[in-house]
PLY file of the C-alpha trace (Angstrom):
ply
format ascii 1.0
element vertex 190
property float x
property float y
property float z
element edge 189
property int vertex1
property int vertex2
end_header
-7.05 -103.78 11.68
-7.75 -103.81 8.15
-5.38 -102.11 6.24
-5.59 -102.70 2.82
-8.34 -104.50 0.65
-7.84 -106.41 -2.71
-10.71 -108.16 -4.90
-13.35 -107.24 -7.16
-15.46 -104.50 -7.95
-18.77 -105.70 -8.00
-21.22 -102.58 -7.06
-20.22 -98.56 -7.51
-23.10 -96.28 -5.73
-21.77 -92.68 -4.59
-20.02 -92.94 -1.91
-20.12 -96.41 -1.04
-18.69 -99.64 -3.23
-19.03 -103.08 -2.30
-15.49 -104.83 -2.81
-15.84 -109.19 -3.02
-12.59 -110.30 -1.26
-12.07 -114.03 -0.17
-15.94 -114.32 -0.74
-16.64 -111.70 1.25
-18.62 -108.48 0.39
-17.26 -105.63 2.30
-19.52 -102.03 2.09
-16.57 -99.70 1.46
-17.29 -95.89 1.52
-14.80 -93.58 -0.45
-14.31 -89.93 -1.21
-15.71 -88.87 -5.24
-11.62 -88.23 -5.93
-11.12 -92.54 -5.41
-14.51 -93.34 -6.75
-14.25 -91.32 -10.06
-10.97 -93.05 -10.52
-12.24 -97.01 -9.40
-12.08 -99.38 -13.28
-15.33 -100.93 -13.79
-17.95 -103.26 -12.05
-16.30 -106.61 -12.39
-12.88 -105.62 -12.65
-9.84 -106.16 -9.33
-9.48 -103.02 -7.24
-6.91 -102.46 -4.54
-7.90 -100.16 -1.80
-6.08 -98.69 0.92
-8.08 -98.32 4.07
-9.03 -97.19 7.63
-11.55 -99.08 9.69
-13.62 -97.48 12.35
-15.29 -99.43 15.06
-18.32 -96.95 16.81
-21.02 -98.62 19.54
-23.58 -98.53 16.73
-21.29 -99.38 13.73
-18.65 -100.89 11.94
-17.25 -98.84 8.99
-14.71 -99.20 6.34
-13.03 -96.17 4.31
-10.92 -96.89 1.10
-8.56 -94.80 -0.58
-6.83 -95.20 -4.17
-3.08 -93.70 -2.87
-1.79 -93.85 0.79
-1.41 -90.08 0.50
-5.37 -89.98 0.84
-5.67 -92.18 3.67
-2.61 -90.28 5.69
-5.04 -86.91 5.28
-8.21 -88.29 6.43
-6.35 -89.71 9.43
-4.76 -86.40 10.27
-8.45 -84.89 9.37
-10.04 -87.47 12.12
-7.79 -86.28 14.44
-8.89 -82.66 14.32
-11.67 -82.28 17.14
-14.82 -81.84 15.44
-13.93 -83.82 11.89
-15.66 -86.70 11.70
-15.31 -89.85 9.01
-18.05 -87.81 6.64
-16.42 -84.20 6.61
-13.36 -85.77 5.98
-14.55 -87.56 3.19
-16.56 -84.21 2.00
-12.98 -82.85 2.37
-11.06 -85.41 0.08
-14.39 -85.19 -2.52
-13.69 -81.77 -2.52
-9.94 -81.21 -2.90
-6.67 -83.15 -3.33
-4.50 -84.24 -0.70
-2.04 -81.82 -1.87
-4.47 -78.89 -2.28
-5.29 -79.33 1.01
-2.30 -79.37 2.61
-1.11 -76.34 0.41
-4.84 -74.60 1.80
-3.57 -75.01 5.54
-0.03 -74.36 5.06
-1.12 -70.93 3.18
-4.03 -70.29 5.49
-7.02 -69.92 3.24
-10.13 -70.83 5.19
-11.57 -69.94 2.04
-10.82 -72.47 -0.02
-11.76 -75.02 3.07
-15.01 -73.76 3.19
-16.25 -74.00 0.04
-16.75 -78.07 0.66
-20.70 -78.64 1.67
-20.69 -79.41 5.71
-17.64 -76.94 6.20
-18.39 -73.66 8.33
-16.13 -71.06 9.24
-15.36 -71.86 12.37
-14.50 -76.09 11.03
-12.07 -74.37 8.82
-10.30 -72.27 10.82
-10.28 -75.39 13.42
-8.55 -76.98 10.49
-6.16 -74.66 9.56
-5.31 -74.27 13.26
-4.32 -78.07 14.30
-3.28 -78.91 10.87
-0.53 -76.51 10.18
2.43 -77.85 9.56
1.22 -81.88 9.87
0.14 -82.05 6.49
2.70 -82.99 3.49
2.56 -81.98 0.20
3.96 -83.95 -2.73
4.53 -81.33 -4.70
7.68 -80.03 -4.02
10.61 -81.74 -5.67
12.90 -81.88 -9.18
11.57 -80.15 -11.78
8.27 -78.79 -9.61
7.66 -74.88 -9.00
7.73 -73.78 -5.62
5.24 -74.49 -3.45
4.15 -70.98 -3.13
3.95 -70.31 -6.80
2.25 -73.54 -7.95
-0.32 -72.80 -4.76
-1.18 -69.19 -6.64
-1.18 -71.03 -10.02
-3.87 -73.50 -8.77
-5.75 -71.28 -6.92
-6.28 -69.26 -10.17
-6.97 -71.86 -12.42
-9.69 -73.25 -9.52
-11.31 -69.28 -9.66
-11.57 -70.12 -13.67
-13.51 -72.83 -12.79
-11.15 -75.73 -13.52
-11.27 -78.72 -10.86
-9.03 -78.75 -8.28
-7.28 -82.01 -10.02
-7.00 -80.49 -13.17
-5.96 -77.49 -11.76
-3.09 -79.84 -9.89
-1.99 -82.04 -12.39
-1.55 -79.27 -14.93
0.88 -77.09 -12.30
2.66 -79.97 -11.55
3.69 -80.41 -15.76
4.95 -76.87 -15.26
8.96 -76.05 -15.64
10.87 -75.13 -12.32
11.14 -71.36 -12.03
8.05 -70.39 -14.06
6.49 -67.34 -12.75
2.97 -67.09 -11.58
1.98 -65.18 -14.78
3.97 -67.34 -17.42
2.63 -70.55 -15.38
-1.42 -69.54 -15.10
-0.82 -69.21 -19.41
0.72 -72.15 -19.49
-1.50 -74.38 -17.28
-4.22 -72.71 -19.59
-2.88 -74.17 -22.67
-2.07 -77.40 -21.61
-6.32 -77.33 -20.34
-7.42 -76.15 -23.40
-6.27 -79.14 -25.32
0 1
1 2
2 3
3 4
4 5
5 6
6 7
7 8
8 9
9 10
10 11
11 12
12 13
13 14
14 15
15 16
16 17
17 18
18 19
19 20
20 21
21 22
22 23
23 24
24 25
25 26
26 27
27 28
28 29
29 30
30 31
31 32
32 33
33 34
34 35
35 36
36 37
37 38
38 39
39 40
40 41
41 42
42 43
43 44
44 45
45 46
46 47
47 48
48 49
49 50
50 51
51 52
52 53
53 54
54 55
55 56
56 57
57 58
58 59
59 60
60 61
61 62
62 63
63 64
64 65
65 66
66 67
67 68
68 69
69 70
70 71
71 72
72 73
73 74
74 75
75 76
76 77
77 78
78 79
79 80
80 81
81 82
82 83
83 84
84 85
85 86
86 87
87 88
88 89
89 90
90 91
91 92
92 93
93 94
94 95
95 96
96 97
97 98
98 99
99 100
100 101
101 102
102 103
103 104
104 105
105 106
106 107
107 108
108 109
109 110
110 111
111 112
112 113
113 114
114 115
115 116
116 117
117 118
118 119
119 120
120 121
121 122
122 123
123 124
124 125
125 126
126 127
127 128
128 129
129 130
130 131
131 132
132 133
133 134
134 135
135 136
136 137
137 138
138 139
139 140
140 141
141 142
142 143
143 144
144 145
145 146
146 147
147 148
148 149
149 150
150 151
151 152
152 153
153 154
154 155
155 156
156 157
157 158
158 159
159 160
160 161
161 162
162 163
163 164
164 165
165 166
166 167
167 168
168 169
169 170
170 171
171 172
172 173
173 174
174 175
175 176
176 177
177 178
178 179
179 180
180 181
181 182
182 183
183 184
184 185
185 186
186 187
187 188
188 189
């Protein structure tokens, strides 16, 4: 029903915004990855978004890219995953980190978001497989499998999982595992 949202920014309080739109105030709850990114109080902010209509409530997701939205929908759809572990999810990795997580199987990785069990993850990794798209295959991108071990090592240094991501993705096509964790590690370092 309401698919996108476009106005101003007038309140920021993890996880929820309030967006004015047509003098409206709509209550807009977001994962940290689109709230860490929102301009300031005050400023226009377009929102992508997914509305959920429950007996007791009325709620309204937003999402900076359509990438985000098109995981927490295939999240809602896993039995079990509700609008708040799929948010957890999105706080806690990237679309494509995720998608790279199932594809590769890592439970692991899955369960390190707060609300997450064992069981959730391997739920996830079960119904998931294969429905989930990465981006980050393409010209000038190292293969998926490579840039997965890259950012999987640069996460176990204790960068974020965006950093992690964004500095595999500035990475030459063909660059080895080895030759790509050094490299991501410069490019972090400045």
């Amino acid at each position: 029903m309401i698919g996108r949202i476009h106005g101003k920014l007038l309140e920021k309080t993890p996880p929820q915004i309030l967006v004015e739109a047509a003098g409206l105030g709509y209550e807009v709850d977001v994962p940290m990855s689109t709230f860490c990114n929102l301009p300031a109080e005050g400023n226009d902010v377009t929102l992508y978004t997914h509305f959920v209509v429950r007996e007791d409530a009325m709620l309204l997701y937003g999402f900076l890219t359509a990438s985000e939205r098109e995981t927490f929908r295939a999240l809602l759809k896993v039995s079990g995953i509700g609008p708040r572990i799929a948010l957890a999810l999105l706080s806690g990795m990237t679309p494509d980190a995720l998608a790279n997580a199932v594809e590769r199987g890592e439970a692991g990785l899955l369960t390190r978001v707060p609300g997450v069990g064992k069981k959730t993850a391997e739920r996830i990794l079960l119904e998931l497989k294969g429905k989930l798209h990465s981006s980050m295959t393409g010209a000038g991108a190292v293969p998926d499998d490579g840039r997965a071990d890259i950012v999987s090592a640069l996460i176990a240094l204790g960068y974020s999982d965006r950093d992690a991501e964004a500095a595999a993705k500035r990475l030459p096509e063909g660059t080895s595992v080895s030759d790509g964790i050094r490299q991501a590690l410069k490019m972090l370092a400045r």
